[in-house]
C-alpha positions, 0 to 999 in steps of 0.5 A, a space after each residue: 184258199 183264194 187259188 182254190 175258189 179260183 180253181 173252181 170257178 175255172 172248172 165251173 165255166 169250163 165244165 158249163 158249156 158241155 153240160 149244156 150242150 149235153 141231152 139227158 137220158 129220157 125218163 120215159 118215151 111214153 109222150 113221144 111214142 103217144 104223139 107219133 102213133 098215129 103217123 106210123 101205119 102198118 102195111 099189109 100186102 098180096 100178090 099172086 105166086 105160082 108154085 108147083 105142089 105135088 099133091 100126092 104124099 110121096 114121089 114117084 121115081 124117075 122112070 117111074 110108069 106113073 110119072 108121066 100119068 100124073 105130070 098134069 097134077 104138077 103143073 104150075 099152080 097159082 096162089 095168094 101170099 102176102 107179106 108185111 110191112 111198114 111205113 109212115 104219114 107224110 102228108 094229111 092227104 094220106 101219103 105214105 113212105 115205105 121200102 119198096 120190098 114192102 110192096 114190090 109186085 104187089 096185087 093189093 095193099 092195105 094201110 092200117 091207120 093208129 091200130 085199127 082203120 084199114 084203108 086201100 092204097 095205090 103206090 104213087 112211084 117206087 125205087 128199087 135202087 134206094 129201096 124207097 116207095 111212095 104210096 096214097 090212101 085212097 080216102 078223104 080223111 085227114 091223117 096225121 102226119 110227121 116231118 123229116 128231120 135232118 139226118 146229117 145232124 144225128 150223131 152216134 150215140 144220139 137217142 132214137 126210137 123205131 115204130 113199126 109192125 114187126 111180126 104183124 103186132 102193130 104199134 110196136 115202139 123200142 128204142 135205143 141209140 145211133 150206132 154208127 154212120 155211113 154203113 155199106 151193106 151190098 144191099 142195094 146200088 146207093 147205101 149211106 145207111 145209119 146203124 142203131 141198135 134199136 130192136 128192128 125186126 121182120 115187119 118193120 121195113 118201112 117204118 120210121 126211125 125218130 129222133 128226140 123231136 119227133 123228126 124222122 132221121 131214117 127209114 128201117 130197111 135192114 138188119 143183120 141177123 137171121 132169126 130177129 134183132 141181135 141190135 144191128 139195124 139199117 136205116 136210110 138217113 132221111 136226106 137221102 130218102 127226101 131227095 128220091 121221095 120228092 121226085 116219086 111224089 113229082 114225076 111217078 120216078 126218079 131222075 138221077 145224074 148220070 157221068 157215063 163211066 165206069 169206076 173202081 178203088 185206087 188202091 195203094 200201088 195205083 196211087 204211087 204208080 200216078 205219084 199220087 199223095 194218097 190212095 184216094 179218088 175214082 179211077 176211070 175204068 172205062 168210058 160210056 161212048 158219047 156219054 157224059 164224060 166222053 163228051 167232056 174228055 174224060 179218058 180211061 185211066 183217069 182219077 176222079 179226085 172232086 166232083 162239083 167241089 166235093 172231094 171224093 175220098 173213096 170211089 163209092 162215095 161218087 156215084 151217091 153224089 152223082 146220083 142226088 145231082 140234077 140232070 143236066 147241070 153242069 158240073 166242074 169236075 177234077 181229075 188227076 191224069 199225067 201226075 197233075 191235076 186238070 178240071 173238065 166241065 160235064 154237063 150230067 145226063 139221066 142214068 134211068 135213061 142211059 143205054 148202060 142203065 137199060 141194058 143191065 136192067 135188061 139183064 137183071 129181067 132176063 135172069 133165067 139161066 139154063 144148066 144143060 146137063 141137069 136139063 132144067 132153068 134156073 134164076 138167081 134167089 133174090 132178097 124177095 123169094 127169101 122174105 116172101 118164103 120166110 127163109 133164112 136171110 142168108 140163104 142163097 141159091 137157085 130158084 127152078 123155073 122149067 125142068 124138062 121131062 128127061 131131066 134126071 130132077 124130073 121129080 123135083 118141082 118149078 120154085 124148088 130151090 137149089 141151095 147146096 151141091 157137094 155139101 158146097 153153098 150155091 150163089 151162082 148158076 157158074 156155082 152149080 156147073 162148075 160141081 157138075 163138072 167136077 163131078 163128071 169127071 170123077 168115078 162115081 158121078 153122083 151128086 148130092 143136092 140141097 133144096 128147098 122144096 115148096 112147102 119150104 123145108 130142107 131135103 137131100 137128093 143124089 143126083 146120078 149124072 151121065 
């Protein structure tokens, strides 16, 4: 009987510690959500869109005496869309956070504060590359606002709650749990997202993730589903997200650290060609000419194994790191190179204003892309045609931007969108030439199109191809 009471005591003290390091299963949220209300705000937003309508309710054919008669009543026409979104409170004076799809482009913005203040706001700075925006209310009134927490603490399977204006029915609180950590999606050029399941929808970009404190661990940006909530949301950890808001808040954009190179897996093969222990580092492609690292000696064919005394254990973990460091500082950085381990000093530059940044931006602006021989040009469909136009959120494709009069889609209109070619999905403008060609030198040289047309609905088109 004693070694039993023993047993037990054993037990008890051993079973404590746990329970109380344990968090019980809230019995409402109704307190929370009521407290947080009036921190959360939902976005309405404006921009001007130019669309090509055909005002008649049919087409005329290609060849067609009337075509050119009428090609005036085609031309491109301007209009007003708007978009929702979310965001919250940071501050009393009325700055607000939210993801810059929210806003992007955006000719007017109003906040509507706890369901029914409305309120006009101007954006302070934005961040295409984290997805981030900071916006002011222009008012005198005091608002209420809420505090980050630390999103390294939030574990999986932590309780967390989301507010937000999905579908434009503000105020809107679900809840659920942290599914997982450190997700990559290929959404955007730095993702470290935090999973849950907490039902996330359309409109509630933007908006806040809570903890049980009533902290803000996240910002919802993203979910994996075409028509709503299956349980699998995205948010960006509010570590993350502090770092880019505080340098839109000071300068109006970010300042990011910058190495001057270029980088990619070190896979298997590569680790036991350079008698590495494991697959694991950056491996250097290619060096920025009087970048950073080119001035630090850093060469092609180099490891990055540890950056400022943080290992790196996969390569897209560097370029996070070296992103969230200051420009300017001076960083030791070890590398692996000749089968042994050797350490450089790199003093860090600004990636916004390195010559590779600006000449991919570039790029990405100077998007049009011209296909010869259907005689029209074309841009790549972007994450914002798709919300803006409300289409599905896998779609992909090529949005018309000019067609010439003898275009043989010379019928078809400026913003339709090229999805399929031969029953086969588009994403690329090499995609669509590379049908094209197939299809030139097959027997019949016809070839069937998918678009959407202006009005957003799904259409076939043979194409003859000479």
């Amino acid at each position: 009987m004693k070694k039993i009471k023993i047993l037990i005591k054993i037990f008890i003290l051993l079973i404590l510690p746990s329970l109380a390091n344990a968090k019980d299963i809230p019995a409402s949220f109704a307190d929370l959500a009521e407290k947080l209300m009036p921190s959360v705000v939902n976005i309405s937003t404006t921009q001007t869109v130019i669309t090509s309508t055909n005002p008649f309710p049919f087409q005329f054919p290609p060849g067609s005496p009337f075509e050119d008669m009428f090609k005036e009543f085609g031309t491109p026409q301007k209009r007003k869309a708007s978009a929702l979104g979310s965001g919250f409170i940071i501050d009393a004076k009325g700055i607000v956070i939210t993801n810059n799809h929210v806003i992007q482009d955006a000719d007017d913005i109003i906040v509507r504060v706890n369901g029914d203040k409305e309120y006009k706001a101007k954006i302070i700075g934005a961040d295409p590359l984290s997805d981030l925006a900071v916006l002011e209310i222009e008012s005198s009134d005091k608002f209420t606002p809420v505090k980050f927490g630390d999103s390294d603490k939030a574990r999986i399977g932590d309780w967390v709650i989301a507010i937000g204006n999905p579908f434009g029915l503000g105020g809107t609180v679900t809840s659920g749990i942290i599914s997982a950590r450190n997700r990559t999606i290929g959404l955007t050029r730095y993702e470290d997202y935090i999973q849950t399941d907490a039902s996330i929808n359309q409109g509630n970009s933007g908006g806040p993730l809570f903890n049980m404190d009533g902290d803000v661990i996240g910002i919802n940006t993203a979910i994996l589903g075409q028509s709503g909530s299956i349980g699998i949301g995205f948010s960006i950890p509010s570590n993350n997200a502090r770092l880019v808001i505080d340098q839109l808040i000071e300068f109006g954009e970010t300042k990011r650290g910058w190495l001057g190179v270029r980088i990619q897996d070190v896979s298997k093969e590569i680790a036991e060609v350079e008698k590495l222990d494991k697959p694991r580092g950056a491996l250097v492609a290619s060096v920025a000419k009087n970048g950073p690292s080119d001035k630090a000696g850093i060469k092609a064919g180099d490891i990055i194994l540890e950056f400022n005394g943080i290992l790196i254990n996969e390569m897209k973990e560097l370029p996070k790191i070296v992103a969230q460091t200051k420009v300017g500082k001076t960083v030791d950085v070890k590398i692996w190179r000749n089968k042994k381990e050797i350490t450089k000093k790199i003093k860090l530059g600004r990636l916004e204003t390195s010559e590779d940044f600006l000449l991919s931006n570039k790029k990405e602006e100077n998007s049009n892309f011209k296909i010869e021989t259907l005689k029209i040009t074309v841009r790549l469909l972007t994450t914002e045609d798709i919300e803006l136009r409300k289409l599905p959120s896998n779609t992909s494709g090529l949005v018309i931007t000019n067609i010439e009069k003898d275009s043989p889609i010379n019928y078809l209109n400026i913003n339709n969108i090229i999805v399929e070619a031969q029953k086969k999905k588009i994403q690329s403008p090499q995609d669509l030439e590379k049908i094209i060609n197939d299809v030139l030198k097959s027997s019949e040289k016809t070839m069937l199109l998918a678009i959407y047309n202006n009005d957003n609905q799904r259409r076939y088109i043979g194409v003859k191809l000479d």
